[in-house]
N, C-alpha and C positions, 0 to 999 in steps of 0.2 A: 401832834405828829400824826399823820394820813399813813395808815399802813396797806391799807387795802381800799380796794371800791370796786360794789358791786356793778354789775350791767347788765341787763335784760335786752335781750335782742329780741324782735317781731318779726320774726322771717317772711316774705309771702309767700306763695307756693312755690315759686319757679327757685328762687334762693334755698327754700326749706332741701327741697331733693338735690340743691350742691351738696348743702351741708354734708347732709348722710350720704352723697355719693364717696366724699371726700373721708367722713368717720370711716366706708367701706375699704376704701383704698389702702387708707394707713394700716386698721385692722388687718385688711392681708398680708401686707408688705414686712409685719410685726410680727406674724404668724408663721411665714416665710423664713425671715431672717433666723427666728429662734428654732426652728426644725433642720436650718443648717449647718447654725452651732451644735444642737444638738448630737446630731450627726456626726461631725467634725470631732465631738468629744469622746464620743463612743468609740471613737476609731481611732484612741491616743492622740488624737491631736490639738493644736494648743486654738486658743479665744481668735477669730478670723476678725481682720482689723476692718473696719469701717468702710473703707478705700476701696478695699478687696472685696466687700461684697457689692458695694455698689458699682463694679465693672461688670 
């Protein structure tokens, strides 16, 4: 039984700077969402649903 398989990608440059634009992106958007939980919790209030933050 196959549980796993690894994969090594060779990016060229123009691809390589998607990549990290895209790692940049999500790391904000992660960074973001948890500073407004954050927030939200400090100030009694309950877990902010998915929906709601991404309006």
């Amino acid at each position: 039984m196959i549980l796993a398989k690894k994969v090594r990608i060779i990016p060229n440059i123009e691809q390589e700077q998607k990549l990290w634009q895209s790692v940049g992106t999500a790391r904000y958007i992660y960074n973001w969402t948890l500073a407004r939980q954050e927030e939200n919790h400090k100030n009694g209030g309950k877990f902010i649903k998915d929906g709601d933050l991404r309006k």
